[in-house]
Every structure is written in C-alpha cells, then in structure tokens.
N, C-alpha and C positions, 0 to 999 in steps of 0.2 A: 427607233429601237425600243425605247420605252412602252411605246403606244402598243407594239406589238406584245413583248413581257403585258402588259396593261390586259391587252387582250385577250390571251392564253389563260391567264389566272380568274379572269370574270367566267371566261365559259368554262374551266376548269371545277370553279365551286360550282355554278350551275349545273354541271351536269351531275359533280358529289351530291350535290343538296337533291336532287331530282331523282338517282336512281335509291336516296335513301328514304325518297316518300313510297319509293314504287314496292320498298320491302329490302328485306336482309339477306335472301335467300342466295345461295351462290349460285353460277350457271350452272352447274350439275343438277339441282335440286329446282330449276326452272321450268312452268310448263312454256310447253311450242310458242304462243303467242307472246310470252315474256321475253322469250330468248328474241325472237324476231323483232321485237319492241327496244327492244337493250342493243341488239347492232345496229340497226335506224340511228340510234339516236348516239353512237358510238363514230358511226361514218357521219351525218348531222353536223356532230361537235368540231370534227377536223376542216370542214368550208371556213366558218369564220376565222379558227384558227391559220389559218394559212395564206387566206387570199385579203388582204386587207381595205380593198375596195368594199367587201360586203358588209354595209351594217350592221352591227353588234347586235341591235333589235333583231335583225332579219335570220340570225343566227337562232336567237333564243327562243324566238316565238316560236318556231316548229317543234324545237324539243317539251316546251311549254305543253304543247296541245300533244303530243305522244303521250305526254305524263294522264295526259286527261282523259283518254283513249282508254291506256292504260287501268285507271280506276275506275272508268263506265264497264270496260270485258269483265275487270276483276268481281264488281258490284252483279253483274248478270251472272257471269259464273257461279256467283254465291247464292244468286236467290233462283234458278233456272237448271233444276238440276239435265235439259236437253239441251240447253247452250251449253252447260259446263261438259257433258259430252262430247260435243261439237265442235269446242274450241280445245279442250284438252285429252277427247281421247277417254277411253277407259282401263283397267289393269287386266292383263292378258295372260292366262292361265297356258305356259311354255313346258312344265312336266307336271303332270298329274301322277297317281297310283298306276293308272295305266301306261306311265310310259311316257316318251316325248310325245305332244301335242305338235303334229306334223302340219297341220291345215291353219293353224296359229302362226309356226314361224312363218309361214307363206307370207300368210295378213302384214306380219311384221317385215318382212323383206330380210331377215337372218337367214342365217345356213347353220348344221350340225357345232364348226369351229367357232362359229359365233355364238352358239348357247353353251359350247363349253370352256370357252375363255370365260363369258360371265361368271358361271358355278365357281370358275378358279378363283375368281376376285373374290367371291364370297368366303374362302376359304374352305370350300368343296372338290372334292377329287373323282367323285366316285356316282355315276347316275342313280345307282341301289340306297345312296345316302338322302337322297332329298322326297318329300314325299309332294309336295309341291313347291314348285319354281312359276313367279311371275313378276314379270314385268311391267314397272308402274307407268300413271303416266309421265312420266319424267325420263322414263330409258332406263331407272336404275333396274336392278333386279333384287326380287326379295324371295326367301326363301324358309318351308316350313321342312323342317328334317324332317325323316323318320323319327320314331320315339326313341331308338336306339342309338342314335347319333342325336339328340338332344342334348343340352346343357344336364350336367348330372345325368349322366345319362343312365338308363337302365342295367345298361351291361354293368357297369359303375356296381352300382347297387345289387347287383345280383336278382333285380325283380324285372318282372314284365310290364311295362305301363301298357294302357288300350292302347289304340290308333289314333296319331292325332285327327282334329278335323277341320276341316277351312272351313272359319266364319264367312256368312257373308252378311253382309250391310242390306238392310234391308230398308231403316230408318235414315236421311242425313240431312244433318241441319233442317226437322222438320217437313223434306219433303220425303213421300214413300217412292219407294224404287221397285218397280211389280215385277220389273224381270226376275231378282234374286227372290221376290215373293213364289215366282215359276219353281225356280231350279230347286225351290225345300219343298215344292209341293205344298205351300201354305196359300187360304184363301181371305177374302178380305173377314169374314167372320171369327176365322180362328184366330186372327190378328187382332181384332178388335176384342175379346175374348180375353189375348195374354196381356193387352194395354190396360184393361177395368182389372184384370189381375195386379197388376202392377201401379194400379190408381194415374193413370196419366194419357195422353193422346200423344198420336202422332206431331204438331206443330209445339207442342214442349219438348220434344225429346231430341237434343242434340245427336245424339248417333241410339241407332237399337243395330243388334247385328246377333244374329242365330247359329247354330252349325247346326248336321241333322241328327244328332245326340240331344241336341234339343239344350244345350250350353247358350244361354241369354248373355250380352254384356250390353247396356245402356248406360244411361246419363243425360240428364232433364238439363238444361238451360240453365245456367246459374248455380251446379248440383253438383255433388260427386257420384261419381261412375260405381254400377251397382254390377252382380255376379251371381247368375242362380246357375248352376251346375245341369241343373233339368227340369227343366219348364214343363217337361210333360208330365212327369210325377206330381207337379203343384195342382196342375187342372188338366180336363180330359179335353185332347183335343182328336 
C-alpha cells in the first residue's frame, strides 16, 4: 500500500515538474502539438501508476523524452518561421469587410452555428458589428469591431473615427514573412527603404507589422515598441 501511495506521488511531481518546464499556458491557449504532447504524456503517467509490475524508471523515462521533444518543436518553431507553420498552423481570416469568409470556414471544417457561437463568446451579437473576425492558431477567436462598435466608441462620442485596418505582421522574431509582404503590395526595396528609415534590419526587429494606411508598429530586440501613424508621409514609397 505504501509502495503504491509511494508511487503515485513520484510520478505525480514528475509530471507537475515536467509540464511546468514545458510552459504555463492552459489548454485553451495551446498549440496542436502541445495539446497532443500534454495527453501523451497525461495517458504515459497513469501505466506506472496503476500496474505496479512496471518500473518506475520505465514510467518516467518516456515522459523525460516527451519533455525533450517538446523543447526541440518549441526551439524550431521559434527559429523556422515554415515549421512553425507546419506544426501550428496559421490565423485565418473567418469575416472580413466583405462578409463571411466562406472558402475559410471550409479549410477550417466550421459551419455558419459555429462561427456564430464564436462572435457570441466574444461578446458579439450582431455580423454588421465586427469588421474582422479570425481565428488563431490555438482555435480561439479574435475580433477587430467596426469603429462604431469599438471601445469608446464613436457613436459615444458623437464623431466619426476612419476604418479600422488589419495589421499584418510582416517582420517576426527577425525572420521576414513575404506573403503579408504580397497582400500590402510591398517589395523587398520599399522594405528595405522603411528599415534605414527607421535605422535598423530585419534580424533586430522583434515584430514590424503594417496595415495599408501605412500605420507601422515595431520593436527591436531588447527595445520598446515604437508607433508611426503613416510611414508614407515620412518617406516616398
């Protein structure tokens, strides 16, 4: 009886100790391969526990090597912006201005009741209210209102704000992303252009990201995050 309590409680911390090297994040907030990594090793933990023939070693070792797994995808993820693709996916544009994005929920395998249960958790009622809706890699949904249903909103105020506009990430973690380079219609010149504007390159810059108002948000390495309103007014591009 002891042996067994004995038992329980060894792989018990081992597994507390293991999934708090692997990060803090809760399963909502998990990519694909985390989640997959965390029931492994979930189902893993209950063998030793239960069948007392098996080895304690024989228990901990596979979780051992999950963890290590775990920090080799996380490490490539980080520095590979196509594996980090590949293993988690990218965020998926579900209403735009124009409307529900119908060849999207396909991709994603939702239906109409499934993108408007989402809007409801967000605290959305209404499709005329959101001016983009997208789904990250994680499943959650994120959501930019119209200006009029923004925080403070306009109507509030009795004034008209512009249109909001989706950023997109162009810069991350120092590697460039040419597709969002595509969708602004920018080339590596013009790019190179707003960076000597800005005194810095690409592999110093923790995030750059654009909308096509030409709204910059960056932030170098070690730096606080900067805000030009319109980059094309600074330099002709």
């Amino acid at each position: 009886m002891f042996t067994t309590f004995l038992r329980v409680l060894i792989i018990y911390v081992t597994v507390l100790i293991f999934l708090r090297i692997m990060g803090k994040r809760q399963i909502g907030e998990m990519q694909p391969y985390e989640v997959v990594i965390t029931l492994i090793i979930a189902d893993l933990a209950t063998i030793p526990m239960s069948d007392g023939n098996v080895p304690l070693l024989n228990g901990i070792l596979p979780l051992a090597i999950l963890v290590i797994v775990h920090y080799v995808i996380t490490l490539l993820t980080r520095k590979n912006i196509k594996i980090r693709r590949f293993m988690s996916g990218r965020p998926v544009v579900v209403i735009s201005p124009n409307g529900i994005e119908y060849k999207a929920l396909k991709e994603l395998n939702m239906n109409i009741d499934d993108l408007l249960e989402s809007i409801r958790q967000c605290n959305f009622y209404s499709l005329d209210q959101i001016l983009y809706a997208i789904i990250e890699t994680n499943g959650k949904m994120s959501i930019i209102p119209t200006s009029a249903n923004a925080p403070a909103t306009a109507g509030d105020l009795g004034k008209e704000n512009p249109p909001a506009q989706l950023p997109h990430v162009i810069i991350s973690d120092g590697k460039l992303i040419k597709d969002e380079m595509k969708t602004l219609k920018l080339d590596n010149k013009q790019l190179s252009k707003i960076l000597s504007k800005l005194n810095t390159n690409v592999k110093d810059l923790l995030i750059f990201s654009m909308d096509e108002k030409g709204k910059i948000y960056y932030q170098q390495k070690n730096s606080s995050y900067r805000v030009i309103d319109d980059i094309k007014k600074e330099i002709k591009l």
